[in-house]
Backbone as ProteinMPNN parsed JSONL, in Angstrom:
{"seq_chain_A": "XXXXXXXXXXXXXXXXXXXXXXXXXXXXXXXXXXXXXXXXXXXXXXXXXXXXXXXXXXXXXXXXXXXXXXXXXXXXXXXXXXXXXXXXXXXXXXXXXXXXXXXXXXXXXXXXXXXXXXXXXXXXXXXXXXXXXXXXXXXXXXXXXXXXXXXXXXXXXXXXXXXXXXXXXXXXXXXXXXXXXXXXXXXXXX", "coords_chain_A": {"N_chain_A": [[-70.197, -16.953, 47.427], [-72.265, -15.559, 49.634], [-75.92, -14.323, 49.029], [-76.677, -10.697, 49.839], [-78.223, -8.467, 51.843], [-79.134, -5.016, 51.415], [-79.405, -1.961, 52.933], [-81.369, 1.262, 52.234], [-79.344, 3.194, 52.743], [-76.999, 2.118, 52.695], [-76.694, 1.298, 50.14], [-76.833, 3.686, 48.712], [-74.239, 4.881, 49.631], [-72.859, 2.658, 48.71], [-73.129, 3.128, 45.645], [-71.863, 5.885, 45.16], [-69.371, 5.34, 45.917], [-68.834, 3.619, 43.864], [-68.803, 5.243, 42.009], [-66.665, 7.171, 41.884], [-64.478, 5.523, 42.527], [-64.719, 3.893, 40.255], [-64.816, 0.764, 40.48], [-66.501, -2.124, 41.089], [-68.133, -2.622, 44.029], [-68.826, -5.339, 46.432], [-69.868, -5.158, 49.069], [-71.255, -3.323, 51.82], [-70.185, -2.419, 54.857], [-71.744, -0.808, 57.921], [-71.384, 1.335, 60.705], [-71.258, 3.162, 63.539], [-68.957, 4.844, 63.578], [-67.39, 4.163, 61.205], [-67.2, 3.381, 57.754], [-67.138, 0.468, 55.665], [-66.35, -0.826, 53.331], [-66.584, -3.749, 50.895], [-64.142, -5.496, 48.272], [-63.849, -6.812, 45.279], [-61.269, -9.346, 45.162], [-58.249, -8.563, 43.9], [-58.905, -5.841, 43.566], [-58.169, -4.126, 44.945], [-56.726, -2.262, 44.928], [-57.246, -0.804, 42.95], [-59.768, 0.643, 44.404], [-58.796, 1.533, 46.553], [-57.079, 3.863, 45.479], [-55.164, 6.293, 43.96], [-52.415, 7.388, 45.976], [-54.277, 7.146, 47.622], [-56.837, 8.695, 47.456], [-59.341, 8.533, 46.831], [-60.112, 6.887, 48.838], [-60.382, 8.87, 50.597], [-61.797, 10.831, 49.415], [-64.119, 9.915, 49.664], [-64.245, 9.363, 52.695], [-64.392, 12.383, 53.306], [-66.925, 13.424, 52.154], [-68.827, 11.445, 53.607], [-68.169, 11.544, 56.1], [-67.04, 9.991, 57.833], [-64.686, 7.476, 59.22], [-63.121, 5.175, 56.31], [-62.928, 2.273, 55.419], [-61.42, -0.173, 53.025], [-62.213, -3.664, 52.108], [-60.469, -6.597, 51.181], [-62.058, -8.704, 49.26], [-61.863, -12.585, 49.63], [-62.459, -16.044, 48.413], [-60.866, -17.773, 50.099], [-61.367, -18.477, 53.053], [-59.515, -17.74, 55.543], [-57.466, -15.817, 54.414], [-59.281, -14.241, 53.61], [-60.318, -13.362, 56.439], [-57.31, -12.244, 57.357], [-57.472, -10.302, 55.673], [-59.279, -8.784, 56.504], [-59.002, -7.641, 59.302], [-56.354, -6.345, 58.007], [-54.128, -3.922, 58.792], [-53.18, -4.891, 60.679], [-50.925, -7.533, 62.121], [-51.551, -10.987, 62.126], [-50.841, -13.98, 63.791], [-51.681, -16.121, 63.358], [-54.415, -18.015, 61.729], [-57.046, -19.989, 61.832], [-59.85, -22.146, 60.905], [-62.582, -23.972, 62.142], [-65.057, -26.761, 62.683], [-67.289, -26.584, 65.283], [-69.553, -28.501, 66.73], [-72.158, -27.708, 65.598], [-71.7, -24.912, 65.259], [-69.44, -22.833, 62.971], [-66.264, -22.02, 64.053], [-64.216, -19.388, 64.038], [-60.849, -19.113, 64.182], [-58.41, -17.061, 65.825], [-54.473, -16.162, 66.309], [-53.202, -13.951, 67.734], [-50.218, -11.482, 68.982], [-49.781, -10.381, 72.166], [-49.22, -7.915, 72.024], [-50.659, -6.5, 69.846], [-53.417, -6.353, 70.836], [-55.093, -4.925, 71.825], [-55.769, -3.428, 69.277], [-57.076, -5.514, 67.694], [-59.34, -5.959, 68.925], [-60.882, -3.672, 69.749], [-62.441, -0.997, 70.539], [-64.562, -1.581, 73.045], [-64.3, -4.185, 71.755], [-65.558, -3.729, 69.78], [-64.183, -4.106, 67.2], [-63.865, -6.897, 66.754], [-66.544, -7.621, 66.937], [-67.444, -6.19, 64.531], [-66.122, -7.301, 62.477], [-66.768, -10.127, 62.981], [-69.48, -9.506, 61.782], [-69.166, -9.282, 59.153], [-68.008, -11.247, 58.521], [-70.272, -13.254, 58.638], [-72.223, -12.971, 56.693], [-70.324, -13.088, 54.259], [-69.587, -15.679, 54.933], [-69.811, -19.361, 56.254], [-69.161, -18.985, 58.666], [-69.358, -18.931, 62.302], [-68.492, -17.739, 64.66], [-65.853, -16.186, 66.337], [-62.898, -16.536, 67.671], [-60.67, -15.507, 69.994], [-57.142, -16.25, 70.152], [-54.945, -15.178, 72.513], [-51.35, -14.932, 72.43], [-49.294, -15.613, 75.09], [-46.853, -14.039, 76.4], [-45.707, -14.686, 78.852], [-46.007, -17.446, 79.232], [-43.692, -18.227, 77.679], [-41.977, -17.713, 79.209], [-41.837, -18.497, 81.514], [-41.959, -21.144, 80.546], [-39.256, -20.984, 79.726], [-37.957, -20.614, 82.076], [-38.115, -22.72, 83.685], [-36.929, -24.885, 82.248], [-34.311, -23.619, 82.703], [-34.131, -23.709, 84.969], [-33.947, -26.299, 85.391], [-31.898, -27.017, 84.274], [-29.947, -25.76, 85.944], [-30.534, -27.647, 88.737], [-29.603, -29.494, 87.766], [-26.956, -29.237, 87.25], [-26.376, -28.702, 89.599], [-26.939, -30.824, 91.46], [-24.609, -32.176, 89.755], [-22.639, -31.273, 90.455], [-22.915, -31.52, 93.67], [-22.937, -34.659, 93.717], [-19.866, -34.45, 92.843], [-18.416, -33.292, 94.864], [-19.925, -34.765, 97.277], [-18.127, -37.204, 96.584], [-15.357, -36.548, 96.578], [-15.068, -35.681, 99.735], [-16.092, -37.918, 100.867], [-15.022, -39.301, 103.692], [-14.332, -37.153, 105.277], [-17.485, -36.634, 105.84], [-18.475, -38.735, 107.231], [-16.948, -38.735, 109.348], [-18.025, -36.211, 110.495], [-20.662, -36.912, 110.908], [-20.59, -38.77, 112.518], [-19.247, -37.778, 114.383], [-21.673, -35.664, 115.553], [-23.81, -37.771, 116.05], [-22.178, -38.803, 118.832], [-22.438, -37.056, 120.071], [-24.747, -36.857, 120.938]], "CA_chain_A": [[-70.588, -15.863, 48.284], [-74.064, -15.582, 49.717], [-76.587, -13.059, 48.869], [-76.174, -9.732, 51.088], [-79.234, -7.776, 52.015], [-78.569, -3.803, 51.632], [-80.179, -0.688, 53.543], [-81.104, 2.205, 51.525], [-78.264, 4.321, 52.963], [-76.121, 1.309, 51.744], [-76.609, 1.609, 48.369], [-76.204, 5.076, 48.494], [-72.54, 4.499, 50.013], [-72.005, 2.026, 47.259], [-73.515, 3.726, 44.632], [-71.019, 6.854, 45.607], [-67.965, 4.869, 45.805], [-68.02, 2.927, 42.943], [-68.856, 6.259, 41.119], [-65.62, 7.99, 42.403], [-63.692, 4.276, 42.226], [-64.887, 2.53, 39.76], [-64.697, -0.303, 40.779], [-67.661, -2.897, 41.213], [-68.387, -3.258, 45.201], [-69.97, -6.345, 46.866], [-71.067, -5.212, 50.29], [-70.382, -2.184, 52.862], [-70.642, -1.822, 56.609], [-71.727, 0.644, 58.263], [-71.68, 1.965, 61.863], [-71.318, 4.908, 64.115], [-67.855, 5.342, 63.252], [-66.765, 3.649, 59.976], [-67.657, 2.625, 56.938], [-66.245, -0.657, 55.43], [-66.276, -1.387, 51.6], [-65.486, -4.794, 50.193], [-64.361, -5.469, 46.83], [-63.777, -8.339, 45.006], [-60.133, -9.816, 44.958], [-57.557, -8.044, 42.921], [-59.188, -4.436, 43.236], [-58.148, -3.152, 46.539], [-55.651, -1.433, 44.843], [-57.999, 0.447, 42.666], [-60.846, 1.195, 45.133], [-57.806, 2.941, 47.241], [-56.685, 5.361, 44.579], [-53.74, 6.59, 44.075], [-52.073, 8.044, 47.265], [-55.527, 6.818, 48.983], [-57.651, 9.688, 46.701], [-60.651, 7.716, 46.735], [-61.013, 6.945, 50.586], [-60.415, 10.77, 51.317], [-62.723, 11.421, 48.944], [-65.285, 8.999, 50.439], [-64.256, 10.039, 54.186], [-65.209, 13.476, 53.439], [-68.531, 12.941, 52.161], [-69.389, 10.84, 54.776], [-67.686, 12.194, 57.482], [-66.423, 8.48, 58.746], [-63.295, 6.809, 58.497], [-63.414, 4.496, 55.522], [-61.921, 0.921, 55.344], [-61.692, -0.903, 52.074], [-61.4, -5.023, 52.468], [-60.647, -7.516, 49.52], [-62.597, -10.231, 49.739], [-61.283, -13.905, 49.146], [-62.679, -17.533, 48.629], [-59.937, -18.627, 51.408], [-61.918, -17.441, 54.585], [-58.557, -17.627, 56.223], [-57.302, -15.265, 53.931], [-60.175, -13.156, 53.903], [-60.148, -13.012, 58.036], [-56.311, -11.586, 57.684], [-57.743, -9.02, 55.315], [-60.362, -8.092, 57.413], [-58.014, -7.283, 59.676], [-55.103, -5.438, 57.962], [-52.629, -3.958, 58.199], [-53.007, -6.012, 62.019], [-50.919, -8.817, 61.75], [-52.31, -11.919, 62.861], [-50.02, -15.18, 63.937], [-52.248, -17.623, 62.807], [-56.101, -17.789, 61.499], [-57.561, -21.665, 60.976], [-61.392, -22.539, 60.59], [-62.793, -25.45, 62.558], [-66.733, -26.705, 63.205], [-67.513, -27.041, 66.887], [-70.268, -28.66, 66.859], [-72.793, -26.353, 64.599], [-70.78, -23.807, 64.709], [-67.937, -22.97, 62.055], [-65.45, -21.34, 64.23], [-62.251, -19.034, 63.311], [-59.724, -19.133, 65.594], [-57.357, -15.997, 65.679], [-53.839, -16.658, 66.977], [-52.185, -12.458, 68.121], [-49.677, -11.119, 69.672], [-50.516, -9.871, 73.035], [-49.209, -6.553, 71.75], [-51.972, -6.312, 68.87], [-54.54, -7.465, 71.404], [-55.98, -3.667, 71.792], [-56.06, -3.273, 68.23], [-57.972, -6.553, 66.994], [-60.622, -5.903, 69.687], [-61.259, -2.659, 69.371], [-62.922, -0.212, 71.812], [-65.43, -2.402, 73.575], [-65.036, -5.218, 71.154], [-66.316, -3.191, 68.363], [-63.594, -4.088, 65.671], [-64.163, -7.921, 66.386], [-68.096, -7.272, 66.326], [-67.422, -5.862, 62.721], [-65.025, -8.989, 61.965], [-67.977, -11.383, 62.976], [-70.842, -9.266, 61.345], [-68.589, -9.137, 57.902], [-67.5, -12.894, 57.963], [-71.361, -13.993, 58.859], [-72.645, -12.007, 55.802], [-70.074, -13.644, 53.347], [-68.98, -17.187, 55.305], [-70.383, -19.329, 56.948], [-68.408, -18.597, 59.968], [-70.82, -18.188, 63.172], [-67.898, -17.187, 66.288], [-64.297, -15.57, 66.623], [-62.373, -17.056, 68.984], [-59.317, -15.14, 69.841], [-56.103, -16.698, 71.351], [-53.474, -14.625, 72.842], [-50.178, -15.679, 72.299], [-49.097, -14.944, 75.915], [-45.028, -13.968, 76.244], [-45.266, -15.138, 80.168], [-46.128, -18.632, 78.817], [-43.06, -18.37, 77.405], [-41.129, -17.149, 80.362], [-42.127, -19.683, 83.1], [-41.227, -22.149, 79.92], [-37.626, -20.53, 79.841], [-37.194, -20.413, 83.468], [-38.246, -24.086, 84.138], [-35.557, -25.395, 81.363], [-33.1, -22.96, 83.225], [-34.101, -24.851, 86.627], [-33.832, -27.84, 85.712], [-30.457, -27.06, 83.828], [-29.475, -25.49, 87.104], [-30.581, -28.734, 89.495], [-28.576, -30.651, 87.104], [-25.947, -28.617, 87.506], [-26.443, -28.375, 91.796], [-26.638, -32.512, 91.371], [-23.031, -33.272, 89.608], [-21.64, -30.612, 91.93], [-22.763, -31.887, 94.932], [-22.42, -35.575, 93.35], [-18.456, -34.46, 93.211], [-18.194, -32.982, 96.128], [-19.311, -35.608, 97.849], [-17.227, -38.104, 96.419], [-14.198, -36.083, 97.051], [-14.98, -35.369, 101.313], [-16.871, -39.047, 101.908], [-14.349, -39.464, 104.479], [-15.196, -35.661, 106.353], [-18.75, -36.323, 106.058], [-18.464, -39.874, 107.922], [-16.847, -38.331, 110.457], [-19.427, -35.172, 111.259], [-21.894, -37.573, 111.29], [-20.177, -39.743, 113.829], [-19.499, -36.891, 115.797], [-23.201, -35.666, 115.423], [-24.353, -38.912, 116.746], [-21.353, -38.774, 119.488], [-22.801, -35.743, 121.122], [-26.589, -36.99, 121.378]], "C_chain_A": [[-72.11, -15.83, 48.378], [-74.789, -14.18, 49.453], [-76.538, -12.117, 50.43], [-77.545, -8.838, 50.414], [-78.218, -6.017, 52.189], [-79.558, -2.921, 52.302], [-79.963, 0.428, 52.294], [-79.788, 3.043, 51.565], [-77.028, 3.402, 52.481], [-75.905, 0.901, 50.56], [-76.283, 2.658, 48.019], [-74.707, 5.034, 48.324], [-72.068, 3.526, 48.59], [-71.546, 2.448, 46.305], [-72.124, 5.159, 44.525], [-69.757, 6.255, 45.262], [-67.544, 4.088, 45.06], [-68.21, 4.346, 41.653], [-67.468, 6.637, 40.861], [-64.144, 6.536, 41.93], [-63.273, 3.393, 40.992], [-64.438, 1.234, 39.239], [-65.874, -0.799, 41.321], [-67.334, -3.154, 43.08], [-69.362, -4.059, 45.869], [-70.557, -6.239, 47.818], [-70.483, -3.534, 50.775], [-71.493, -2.07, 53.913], [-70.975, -1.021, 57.452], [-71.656, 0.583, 59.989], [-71.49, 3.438, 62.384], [-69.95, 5.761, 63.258], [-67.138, 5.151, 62.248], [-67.909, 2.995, 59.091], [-66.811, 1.652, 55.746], [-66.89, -0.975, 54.147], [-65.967, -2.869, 51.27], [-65.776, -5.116, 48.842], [-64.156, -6.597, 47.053], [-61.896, -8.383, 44.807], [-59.005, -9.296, 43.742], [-57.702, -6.316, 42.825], [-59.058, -3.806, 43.848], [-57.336, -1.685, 46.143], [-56.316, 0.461, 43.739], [-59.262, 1.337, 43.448], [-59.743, 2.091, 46.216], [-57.331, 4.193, 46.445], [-55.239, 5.664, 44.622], [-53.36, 7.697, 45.32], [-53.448, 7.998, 48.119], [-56.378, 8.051, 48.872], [-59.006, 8.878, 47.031], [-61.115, 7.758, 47.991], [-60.718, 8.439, 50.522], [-61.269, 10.987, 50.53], [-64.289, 11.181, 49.539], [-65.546, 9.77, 51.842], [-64.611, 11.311, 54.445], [-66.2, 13.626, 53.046], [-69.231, 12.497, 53.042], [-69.417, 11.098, 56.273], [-67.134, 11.091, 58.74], [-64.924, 8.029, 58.463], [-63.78, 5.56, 57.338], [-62.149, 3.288, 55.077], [-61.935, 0.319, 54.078], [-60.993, -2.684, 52.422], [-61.304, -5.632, 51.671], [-60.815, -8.661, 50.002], [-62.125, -11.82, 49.046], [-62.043, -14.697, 49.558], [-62.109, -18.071, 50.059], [-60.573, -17.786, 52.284], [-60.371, -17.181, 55.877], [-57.499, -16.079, 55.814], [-58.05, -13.606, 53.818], [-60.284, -12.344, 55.453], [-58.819, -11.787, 58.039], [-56.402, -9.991, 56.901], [-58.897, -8.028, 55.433], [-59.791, -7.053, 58.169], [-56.72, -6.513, 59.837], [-55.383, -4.339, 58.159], [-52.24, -4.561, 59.953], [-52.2, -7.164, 61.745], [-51.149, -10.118, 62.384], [-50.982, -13.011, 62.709], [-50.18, -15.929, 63.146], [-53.518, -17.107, 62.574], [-55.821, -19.617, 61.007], [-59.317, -21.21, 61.317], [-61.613, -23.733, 61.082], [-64.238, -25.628, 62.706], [-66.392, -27.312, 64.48], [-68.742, -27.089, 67.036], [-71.506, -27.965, 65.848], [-72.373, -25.477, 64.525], [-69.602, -23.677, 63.987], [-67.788, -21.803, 62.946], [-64.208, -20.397, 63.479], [-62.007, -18.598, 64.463], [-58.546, -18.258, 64.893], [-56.433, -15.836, 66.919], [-53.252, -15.096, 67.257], [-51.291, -12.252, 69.15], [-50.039, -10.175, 70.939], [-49.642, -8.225, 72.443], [-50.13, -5.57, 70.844], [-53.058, -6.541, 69.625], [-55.384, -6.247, 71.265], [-56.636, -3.142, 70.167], [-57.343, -4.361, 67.129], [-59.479, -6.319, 67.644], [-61.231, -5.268, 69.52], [-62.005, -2.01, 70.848], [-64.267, -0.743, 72.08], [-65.612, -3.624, 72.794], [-65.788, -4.789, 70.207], [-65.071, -3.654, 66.918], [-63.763, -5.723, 65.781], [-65.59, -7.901, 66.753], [-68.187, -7.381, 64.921], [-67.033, -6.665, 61.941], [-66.235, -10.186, 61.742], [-69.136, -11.017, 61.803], [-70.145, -9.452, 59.783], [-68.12, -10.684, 57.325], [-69.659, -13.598, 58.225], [-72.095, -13.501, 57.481], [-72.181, -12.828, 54.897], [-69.627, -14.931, 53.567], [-70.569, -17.954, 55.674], [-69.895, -19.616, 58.577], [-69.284, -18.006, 60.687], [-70.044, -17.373, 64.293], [-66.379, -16.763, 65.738], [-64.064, -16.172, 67.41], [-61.028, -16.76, 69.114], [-58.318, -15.512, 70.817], [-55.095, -15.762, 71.324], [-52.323, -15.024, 73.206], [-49.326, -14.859, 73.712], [-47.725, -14.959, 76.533], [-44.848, -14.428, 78.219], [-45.383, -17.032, 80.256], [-44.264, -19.229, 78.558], [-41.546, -18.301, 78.28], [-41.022, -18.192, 81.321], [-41.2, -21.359, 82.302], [-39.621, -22.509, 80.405], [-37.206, -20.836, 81.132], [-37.637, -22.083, 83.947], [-37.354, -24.536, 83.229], [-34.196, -24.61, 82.181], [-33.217, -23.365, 84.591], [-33.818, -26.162, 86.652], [-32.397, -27.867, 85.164], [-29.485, -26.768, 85.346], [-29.608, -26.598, 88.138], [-29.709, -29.379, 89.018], [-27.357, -30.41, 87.163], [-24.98, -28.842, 89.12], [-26.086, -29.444, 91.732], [-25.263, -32.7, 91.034], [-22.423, -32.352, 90.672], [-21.68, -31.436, 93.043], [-21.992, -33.255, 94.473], [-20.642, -35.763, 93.659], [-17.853, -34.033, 94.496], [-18.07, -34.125, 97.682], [-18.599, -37.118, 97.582], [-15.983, -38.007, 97.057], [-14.035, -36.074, 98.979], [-16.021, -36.535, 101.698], [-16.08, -39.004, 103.088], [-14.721, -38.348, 105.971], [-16.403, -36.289, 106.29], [-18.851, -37.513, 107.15], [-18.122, -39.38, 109.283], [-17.594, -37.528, 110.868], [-20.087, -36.063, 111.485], [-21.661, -38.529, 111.991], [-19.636, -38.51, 114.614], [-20.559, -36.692, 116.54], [-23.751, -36.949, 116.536], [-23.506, -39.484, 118.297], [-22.037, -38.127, 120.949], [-24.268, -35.685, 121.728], [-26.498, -37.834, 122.754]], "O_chain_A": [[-72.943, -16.013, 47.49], [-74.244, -13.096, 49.663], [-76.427, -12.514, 51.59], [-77.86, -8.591, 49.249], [-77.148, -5.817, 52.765], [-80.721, -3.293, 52.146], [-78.958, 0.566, 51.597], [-79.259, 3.497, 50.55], [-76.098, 3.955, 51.895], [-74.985, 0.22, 50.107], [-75.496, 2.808, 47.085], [-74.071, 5.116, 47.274], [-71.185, 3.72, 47.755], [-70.391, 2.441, 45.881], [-71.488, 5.117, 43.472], [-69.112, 6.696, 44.31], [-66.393, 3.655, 45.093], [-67.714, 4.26, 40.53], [-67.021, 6.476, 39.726], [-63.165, 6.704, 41.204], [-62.318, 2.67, 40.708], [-63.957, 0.798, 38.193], [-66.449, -0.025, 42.086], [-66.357, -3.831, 43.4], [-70.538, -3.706, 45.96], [-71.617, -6.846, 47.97], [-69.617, -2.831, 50.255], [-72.7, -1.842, 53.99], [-70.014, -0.309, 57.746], [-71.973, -0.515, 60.447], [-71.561, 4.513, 61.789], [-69.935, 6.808, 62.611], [-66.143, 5.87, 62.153], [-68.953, 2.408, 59.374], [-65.938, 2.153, 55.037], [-68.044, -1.403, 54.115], [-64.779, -3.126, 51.467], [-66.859, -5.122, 48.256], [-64.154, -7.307, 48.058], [-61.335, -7.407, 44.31], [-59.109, -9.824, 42.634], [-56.905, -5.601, 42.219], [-59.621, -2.716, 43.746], [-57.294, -0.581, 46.684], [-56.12, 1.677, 43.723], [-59.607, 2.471, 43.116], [-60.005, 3.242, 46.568], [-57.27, 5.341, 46.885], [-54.38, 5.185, 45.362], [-54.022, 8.719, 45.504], [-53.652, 8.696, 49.112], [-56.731, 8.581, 49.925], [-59.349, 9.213, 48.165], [-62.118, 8.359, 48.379], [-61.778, 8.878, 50.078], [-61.984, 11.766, 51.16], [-65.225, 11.948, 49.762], [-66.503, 10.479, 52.152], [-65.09, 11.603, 55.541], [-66.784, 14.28, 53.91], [-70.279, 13.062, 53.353], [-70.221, 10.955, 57.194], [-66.918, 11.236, 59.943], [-64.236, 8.33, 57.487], [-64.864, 5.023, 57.567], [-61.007, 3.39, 54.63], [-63.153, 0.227, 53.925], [-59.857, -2.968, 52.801], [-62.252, -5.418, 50.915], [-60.19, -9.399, 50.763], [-62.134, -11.941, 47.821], [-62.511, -14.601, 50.693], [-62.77, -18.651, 50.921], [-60.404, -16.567, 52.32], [-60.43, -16.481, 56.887], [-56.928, -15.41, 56.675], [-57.637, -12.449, 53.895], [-60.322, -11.126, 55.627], [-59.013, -10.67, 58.52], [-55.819, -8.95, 57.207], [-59.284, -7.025, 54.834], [-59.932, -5.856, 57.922], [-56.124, -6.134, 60.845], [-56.42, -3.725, 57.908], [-51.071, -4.614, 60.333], [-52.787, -7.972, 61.025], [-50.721, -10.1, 63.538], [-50.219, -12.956, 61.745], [-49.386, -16.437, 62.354], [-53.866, -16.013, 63.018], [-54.996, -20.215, 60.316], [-59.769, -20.19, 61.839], [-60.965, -24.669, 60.615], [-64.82, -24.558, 62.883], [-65.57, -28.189, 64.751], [-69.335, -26.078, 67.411], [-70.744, -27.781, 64.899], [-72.621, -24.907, 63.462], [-68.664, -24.398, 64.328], [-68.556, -20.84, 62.952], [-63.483, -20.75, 62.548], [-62.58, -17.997, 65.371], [-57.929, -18.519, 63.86], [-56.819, -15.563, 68.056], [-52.267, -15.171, 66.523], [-51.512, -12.798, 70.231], [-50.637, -9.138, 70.651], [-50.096, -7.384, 73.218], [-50.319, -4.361, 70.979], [-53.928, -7.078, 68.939], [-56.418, -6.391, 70.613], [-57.731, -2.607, 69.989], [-58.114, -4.033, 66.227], [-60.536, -6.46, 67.03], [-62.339, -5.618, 69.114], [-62.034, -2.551, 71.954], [-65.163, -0.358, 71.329], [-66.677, -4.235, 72.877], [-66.708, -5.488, 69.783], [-65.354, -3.409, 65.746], [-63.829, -6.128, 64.621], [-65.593, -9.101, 67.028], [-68.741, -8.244, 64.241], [-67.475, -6.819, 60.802], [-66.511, -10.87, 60.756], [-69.634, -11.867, 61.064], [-71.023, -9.954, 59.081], [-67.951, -11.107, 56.181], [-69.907, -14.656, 57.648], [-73.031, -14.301, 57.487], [-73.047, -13.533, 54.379], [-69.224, -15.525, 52.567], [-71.737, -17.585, 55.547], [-70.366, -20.411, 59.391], [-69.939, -17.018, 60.355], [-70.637, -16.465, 64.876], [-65.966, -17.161, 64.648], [-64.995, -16.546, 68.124], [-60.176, -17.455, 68.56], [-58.418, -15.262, 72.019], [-54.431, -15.513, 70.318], [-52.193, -15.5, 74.334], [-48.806, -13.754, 73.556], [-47.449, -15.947, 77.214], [-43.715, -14.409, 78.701], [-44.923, -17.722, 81.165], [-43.731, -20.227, 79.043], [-40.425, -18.726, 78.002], [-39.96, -18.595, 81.795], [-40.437, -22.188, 82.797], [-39.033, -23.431, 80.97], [-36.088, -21.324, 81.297], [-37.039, -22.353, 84.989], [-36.399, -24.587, 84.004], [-33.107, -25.183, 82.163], [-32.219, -23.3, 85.309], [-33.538, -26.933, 87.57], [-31.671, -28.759, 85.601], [-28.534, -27.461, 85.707], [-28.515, -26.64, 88.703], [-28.911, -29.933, 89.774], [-26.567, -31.353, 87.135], [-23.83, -29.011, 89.526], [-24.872, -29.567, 91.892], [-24.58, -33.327, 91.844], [-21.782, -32.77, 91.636], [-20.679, -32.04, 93.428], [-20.774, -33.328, 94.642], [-20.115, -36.657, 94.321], [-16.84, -34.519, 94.999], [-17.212, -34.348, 98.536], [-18.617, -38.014, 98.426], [-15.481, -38.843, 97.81], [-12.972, -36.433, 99.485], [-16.772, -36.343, 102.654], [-16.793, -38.371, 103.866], [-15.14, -38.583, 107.105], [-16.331, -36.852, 107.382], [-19.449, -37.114, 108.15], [-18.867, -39.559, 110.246], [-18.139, -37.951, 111.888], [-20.23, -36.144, 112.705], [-22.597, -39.308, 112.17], [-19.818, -38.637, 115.825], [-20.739, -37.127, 117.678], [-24.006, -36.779, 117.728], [-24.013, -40.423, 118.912], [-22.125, -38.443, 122.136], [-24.796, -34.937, 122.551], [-27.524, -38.132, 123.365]]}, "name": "protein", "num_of_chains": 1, "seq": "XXXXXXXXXXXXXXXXXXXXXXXXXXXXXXXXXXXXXXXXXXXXXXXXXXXXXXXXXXXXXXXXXXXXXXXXXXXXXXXXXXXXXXXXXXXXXXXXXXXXXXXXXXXXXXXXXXXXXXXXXXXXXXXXXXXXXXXXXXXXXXXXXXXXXXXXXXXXXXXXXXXXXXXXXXXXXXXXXXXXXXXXXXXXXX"}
């Protein structure tokens, strides 16, 4: 983990919540509307409290909503618990070029939730993985259920042509004889 620069008012927040917790915390986020804790691996359970005593205790002090995240080695790992209780499809890590990407795979039904209101909860995602990764971009794919539809309905067309094909195929096996004749009529009448 890399060294993390703090703001006075972020030590405060620390200082506060590992009072009330204690439990040792390695960073916290701040903005307009939340403030984001992360512990170290194994302690989520005590920096929540019992029946979630701790954040309410926090959230009224502060007057923010208050997130706690447990931080992990596996940045893949860490991403999904950035994230919770969101559940994510998929998370991988790739370099593109100088950049270490993470690529986040969601359900277009989570899509409002990962984003957040203008792109503020994956803002917070980036600013929280750049801090302890070295992850520089998000890159979120939406797993899109009309993908899946056009799929379905082209396997059900082509099952259906194949279908139209032996029909006709039998059909005209059975009336070569009729068809010979229309079409020597046809050509009768020109």
């Amino acid at each position: 983990m890399a060294k993390v620069r703090l703001t006075t008012e972020q030590i405060m927040k620390i200082g506060f919540f590992e009072k009330i917790a204690n439990v040792p915390i390695l960073d916290c986020i701040l903005n307009d509307e939340r403030v984001a804790f992360i512990v170290k691996e194994g302690d989520i359970g005590a920096a929540i409290g019992k029946g979630g005593e701790h954040v309410k205790a926090a959230e009224e002090k502060f007057g923010k909503k208050v997130d706690i995240i447990e931080y992990s080695e596996d940045w893949r790992k860490f991403i999904r618990n950035i994230f919770a209780p969101i559940p994510l499809e998929d998370v991988w890590v790739k370099r593109v070029g100088k950049d270490v990407v993470a690529f986040i795979k969601i359900n277009p039904k989570v899509r409002r939730a990962v984003f957040g209101e203008k792109g503020k909860n994956l803002e917070r995602a980036l600013n929280i993985l750049k801090r302890h990764t070295k992850i520089t971009k998000i890159k979120v794919i939406v797993g899109d259920q009309k993908i899946n539809r056009k799929f379905k309905r082209n396997v059900n067309k082509k099952r259906f042509s194949q279908t139209q094909k032996n029909l006709k195929e039998s059909n005209e096996q059975s009336s070569t004889n009729e068809n010979v004749s229309e079409t020597e009529t046809i050509e009768n009448t020109e």
